[in-house]
ChimeraX commands (.cxc) that place a marker at each C-alpha (Angstrom):
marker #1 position 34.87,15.44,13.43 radius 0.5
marker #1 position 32.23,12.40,14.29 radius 0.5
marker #1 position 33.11,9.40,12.75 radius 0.5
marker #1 position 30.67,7.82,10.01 radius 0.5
marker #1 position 28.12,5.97,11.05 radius 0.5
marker #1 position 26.45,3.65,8.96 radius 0.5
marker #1 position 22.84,2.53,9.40 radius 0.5
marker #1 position 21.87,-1.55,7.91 radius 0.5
marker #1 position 19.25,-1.20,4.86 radius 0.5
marker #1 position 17.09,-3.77,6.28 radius 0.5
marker #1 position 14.25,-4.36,7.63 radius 0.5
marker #1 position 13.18,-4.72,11.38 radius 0.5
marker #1 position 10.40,-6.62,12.43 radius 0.5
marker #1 position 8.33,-6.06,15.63 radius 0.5
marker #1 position 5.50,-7.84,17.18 radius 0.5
marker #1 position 1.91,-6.69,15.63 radius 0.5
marker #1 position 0.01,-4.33,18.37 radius 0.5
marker #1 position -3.75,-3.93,17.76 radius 0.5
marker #1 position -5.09,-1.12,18.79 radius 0.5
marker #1 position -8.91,0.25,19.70 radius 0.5
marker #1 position -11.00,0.68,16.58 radius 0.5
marker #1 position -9.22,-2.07,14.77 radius 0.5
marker #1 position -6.37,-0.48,13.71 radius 0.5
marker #1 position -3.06,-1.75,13.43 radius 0.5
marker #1 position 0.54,-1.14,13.97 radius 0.5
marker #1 position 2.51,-1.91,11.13 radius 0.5
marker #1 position 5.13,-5.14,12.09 radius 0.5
marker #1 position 7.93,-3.56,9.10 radius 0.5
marker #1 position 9.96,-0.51,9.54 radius 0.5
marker #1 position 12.15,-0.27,6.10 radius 0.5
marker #1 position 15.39,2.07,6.07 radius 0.5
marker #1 position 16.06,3.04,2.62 radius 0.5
marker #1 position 19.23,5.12,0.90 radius 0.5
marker #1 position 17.73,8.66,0.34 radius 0.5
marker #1 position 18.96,9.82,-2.79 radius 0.5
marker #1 position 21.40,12.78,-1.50 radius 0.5
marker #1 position 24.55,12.14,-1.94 radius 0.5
marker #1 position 25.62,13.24,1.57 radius 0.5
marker #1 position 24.22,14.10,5.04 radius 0.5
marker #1 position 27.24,15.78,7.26 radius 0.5
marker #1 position 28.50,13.79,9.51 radius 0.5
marker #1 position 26.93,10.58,8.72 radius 0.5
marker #1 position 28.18,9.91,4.82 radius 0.5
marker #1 position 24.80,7.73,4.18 radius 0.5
marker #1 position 21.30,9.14,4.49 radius 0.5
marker #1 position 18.18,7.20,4.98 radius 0.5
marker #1 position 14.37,7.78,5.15 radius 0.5
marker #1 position 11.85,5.90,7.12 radius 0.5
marker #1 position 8.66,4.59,5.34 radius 0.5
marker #1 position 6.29,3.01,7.01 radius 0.5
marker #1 position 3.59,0.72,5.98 radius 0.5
marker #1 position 0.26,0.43,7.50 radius 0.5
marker #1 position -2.35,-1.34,5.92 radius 0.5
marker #1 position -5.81,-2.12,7.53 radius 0.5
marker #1 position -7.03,-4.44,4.68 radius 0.5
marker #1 position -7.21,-8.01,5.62 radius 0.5
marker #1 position -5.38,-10.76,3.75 radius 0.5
marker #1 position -8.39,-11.98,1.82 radius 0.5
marker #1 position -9.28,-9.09,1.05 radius 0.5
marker #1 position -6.03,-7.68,-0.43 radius 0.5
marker #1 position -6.11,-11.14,-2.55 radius 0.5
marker #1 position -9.48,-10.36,-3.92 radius 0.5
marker #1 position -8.23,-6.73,-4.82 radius 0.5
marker #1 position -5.34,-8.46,-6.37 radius 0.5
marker #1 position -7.02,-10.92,-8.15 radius 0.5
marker #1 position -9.82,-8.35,-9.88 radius 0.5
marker #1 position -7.05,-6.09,-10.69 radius 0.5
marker #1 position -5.01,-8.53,-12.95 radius 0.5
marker #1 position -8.60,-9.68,-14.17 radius 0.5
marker #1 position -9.22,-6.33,-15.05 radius 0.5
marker #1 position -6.05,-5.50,-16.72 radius 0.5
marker #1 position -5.58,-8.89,-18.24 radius 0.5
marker #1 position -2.60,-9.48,-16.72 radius 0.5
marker #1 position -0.78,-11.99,-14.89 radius 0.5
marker #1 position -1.66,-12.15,-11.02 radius 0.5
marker #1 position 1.94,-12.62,-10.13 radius 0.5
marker #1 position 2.64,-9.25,-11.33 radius 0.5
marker #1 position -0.18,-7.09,-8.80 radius 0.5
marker #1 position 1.85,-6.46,-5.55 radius 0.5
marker #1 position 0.17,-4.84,-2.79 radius 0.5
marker #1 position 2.78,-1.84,-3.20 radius 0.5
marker #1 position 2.57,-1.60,-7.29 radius 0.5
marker #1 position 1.20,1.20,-8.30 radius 0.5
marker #1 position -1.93,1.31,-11.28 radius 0.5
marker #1 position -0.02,3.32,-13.08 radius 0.5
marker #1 position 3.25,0.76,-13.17 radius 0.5
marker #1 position 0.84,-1.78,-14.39 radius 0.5
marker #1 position -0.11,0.06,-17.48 radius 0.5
marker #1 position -3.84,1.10,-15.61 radius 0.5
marker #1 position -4.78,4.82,-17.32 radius 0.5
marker #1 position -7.56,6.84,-15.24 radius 0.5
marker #1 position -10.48,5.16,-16.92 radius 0.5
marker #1 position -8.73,1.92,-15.94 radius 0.5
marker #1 position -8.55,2.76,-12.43 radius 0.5
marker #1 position -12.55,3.88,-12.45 radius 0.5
marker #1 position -13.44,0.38,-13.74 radius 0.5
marker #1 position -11.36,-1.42,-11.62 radius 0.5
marker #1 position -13.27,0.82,-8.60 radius 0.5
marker #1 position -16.45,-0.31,-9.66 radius 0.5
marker #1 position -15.61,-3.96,-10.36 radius 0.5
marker #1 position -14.46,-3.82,-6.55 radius 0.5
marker #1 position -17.47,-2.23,-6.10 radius 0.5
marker #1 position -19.35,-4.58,-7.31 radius 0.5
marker #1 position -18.10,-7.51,-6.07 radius 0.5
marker #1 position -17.69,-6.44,-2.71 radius 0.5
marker #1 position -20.94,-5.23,-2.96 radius 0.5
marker #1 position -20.31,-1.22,-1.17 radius 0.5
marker #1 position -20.50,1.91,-2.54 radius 0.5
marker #1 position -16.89,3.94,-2.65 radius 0.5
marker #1 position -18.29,7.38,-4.25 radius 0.5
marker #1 position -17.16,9.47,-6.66 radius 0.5
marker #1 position -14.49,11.24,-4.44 radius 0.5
marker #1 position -13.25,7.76,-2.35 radius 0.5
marker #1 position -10.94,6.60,-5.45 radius 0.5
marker #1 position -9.25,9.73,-6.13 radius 0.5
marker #1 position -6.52,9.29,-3.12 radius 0.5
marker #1 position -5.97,5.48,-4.71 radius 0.5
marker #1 position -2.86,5.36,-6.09 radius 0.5
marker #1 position -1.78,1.73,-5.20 radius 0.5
marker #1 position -2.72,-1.83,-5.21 radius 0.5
marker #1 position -2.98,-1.57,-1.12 radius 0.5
marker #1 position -4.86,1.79,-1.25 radius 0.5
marker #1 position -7.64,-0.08,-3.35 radius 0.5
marker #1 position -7.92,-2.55,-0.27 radius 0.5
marker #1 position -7.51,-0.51,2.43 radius 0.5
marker #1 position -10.42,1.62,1.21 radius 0.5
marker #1 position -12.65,-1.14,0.69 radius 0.5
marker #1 position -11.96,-2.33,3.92 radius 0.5
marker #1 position -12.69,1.09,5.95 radius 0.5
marker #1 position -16.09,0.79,3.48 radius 0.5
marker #1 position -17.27,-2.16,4.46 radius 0.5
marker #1 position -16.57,-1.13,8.47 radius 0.5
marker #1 position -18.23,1.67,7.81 radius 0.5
marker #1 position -21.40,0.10,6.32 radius 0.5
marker #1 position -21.40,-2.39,9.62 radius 0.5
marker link #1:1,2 radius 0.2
marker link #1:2,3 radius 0.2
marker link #1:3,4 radius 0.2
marker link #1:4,5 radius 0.2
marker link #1:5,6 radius 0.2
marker link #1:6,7 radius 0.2
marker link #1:7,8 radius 0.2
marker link #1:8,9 radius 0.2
marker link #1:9,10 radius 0.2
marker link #1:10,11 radius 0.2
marker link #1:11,12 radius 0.2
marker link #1:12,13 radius 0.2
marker link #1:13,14 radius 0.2
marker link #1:14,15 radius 0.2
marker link #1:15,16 radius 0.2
marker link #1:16,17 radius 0.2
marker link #1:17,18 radius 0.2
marker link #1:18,19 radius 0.2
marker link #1:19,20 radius 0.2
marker link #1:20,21 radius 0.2
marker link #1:21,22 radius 0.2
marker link #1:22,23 radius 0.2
marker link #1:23,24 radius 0.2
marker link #1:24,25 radius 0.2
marker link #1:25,26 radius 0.2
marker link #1:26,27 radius 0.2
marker link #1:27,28 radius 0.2
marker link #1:28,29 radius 0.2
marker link #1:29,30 radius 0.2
marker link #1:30,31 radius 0.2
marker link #1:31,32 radius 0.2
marker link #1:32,33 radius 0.2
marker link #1:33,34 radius 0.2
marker link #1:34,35 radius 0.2
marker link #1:35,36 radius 0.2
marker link #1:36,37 radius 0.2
marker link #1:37,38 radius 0.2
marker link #1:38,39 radius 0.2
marker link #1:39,40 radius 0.2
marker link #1:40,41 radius 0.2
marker link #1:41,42 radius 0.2
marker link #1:42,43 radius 0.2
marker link #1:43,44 radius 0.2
marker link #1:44,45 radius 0.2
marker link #1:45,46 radius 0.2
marker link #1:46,47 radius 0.2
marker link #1:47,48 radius 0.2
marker link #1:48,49 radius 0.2
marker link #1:49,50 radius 0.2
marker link #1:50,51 radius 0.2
marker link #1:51,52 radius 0.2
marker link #1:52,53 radius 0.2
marker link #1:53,54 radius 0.2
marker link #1:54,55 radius 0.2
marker link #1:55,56 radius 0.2
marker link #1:56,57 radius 0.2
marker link #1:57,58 radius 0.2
marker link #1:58,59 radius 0.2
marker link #1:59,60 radius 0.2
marker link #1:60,61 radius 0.2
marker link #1:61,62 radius 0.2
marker link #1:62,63 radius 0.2
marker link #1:63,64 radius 0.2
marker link #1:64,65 radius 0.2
marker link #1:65,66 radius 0.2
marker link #1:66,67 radius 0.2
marker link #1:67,68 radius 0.2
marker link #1:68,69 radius 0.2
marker link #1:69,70 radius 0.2
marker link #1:70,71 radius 0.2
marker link #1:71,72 radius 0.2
marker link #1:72,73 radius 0.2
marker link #1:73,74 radius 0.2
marker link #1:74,75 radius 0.2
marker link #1:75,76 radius 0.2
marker link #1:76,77 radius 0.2
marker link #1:77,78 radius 0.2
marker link #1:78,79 radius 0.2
marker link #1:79,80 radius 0.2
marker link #1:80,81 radius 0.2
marker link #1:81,82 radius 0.2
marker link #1:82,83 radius 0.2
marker link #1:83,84 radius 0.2
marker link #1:84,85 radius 0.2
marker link #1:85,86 radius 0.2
marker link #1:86,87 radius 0.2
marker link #1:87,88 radius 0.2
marker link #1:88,89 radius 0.2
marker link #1:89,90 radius 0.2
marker link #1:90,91 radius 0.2
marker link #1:91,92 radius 0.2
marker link #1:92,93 radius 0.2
marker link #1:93,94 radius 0.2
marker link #1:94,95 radius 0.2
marker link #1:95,96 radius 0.2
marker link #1:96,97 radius 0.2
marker link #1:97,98 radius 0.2
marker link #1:98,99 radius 0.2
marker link #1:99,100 radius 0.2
marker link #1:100,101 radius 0.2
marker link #1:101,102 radius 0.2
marker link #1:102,103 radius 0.2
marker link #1:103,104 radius 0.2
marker link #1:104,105 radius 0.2
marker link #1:105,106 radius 0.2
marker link #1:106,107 radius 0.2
marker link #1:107,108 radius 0.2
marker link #1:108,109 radius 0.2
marker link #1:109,110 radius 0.2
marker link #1:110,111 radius 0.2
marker link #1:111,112 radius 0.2
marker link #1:112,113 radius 0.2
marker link #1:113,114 radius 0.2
marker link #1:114,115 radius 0.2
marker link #1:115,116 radius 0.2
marker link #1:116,117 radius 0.2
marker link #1:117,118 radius 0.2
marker link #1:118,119 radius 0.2
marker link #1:119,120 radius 0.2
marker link #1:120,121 radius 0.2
marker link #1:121,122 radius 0.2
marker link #1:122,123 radius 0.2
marker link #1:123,124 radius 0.2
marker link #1:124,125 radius 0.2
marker link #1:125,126 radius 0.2
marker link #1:126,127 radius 0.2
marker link #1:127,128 radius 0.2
marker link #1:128,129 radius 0.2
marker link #1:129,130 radius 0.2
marker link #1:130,131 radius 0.2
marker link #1:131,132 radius 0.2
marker link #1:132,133 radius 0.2
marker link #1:133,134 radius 0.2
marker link #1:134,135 radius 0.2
view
């Protein structure tokens, strides 16, 4: 029998790559528990999830900040990762949020562009690829 290895829950950093087009390799690989309760040999499973975000800081911020304006809530409390739902948003929410971004960022997302959004990050990631693609 192999003995048990144990991976660290952490997270490793590595330098930022930019590649052609703009695109970017995420700088945070995160090893988390998976939820089985046991993976033969190795006694602890984990999954991989990686991030990769194309937004820019300011614009993630400006997401951020319409969001909580939108929702009423505190801006503390919209992470990039938080989902609309887990901040109380319903669907009707989520469209008025779109079009506030919209709005002030002044591009057109389309009907179809905000049905894949399901997080804070999405929102700014898909203005971002918007506004590239208008330019």
């Amino acid at each position: 029998m192999l003995p048990a290895v144990r991976a660290p829950s952490s997270v490793h950093r590595a330098p930022r790559v930019v590649l052609a087009g703009g695109l970017r390799v995420p700088n945070r690989i995160q090893l988390q528990k998976s939820s089985a309760k046991r993976c033969y040999p190795v006694p602890w499973c984990y999954k991989t999830s990686i991030s990769c975000s194309i937004a820019k800081a300011e614009t993630l911020q400006a997401v951020q900040s319409t969001i909580a304006k939108q929702l009423s809530i505190e801006d503390s409390t919209v992470a990039p990762q938080t989902k609309f739902a887990d901040l109380g948003a319903d669907s009707l929410d989520t469209v008025e949020i779109m079009m506030a971004l919209e709005e002030q960022f002044g591009v057109s997302i389309g009907e179809g562009g905000a049905e894949n959004i399901v997080t804070v990050q999405d929102a700014a990631d898909l203005i971002e690829k918007v506004k590239a693609e208008t330019n």
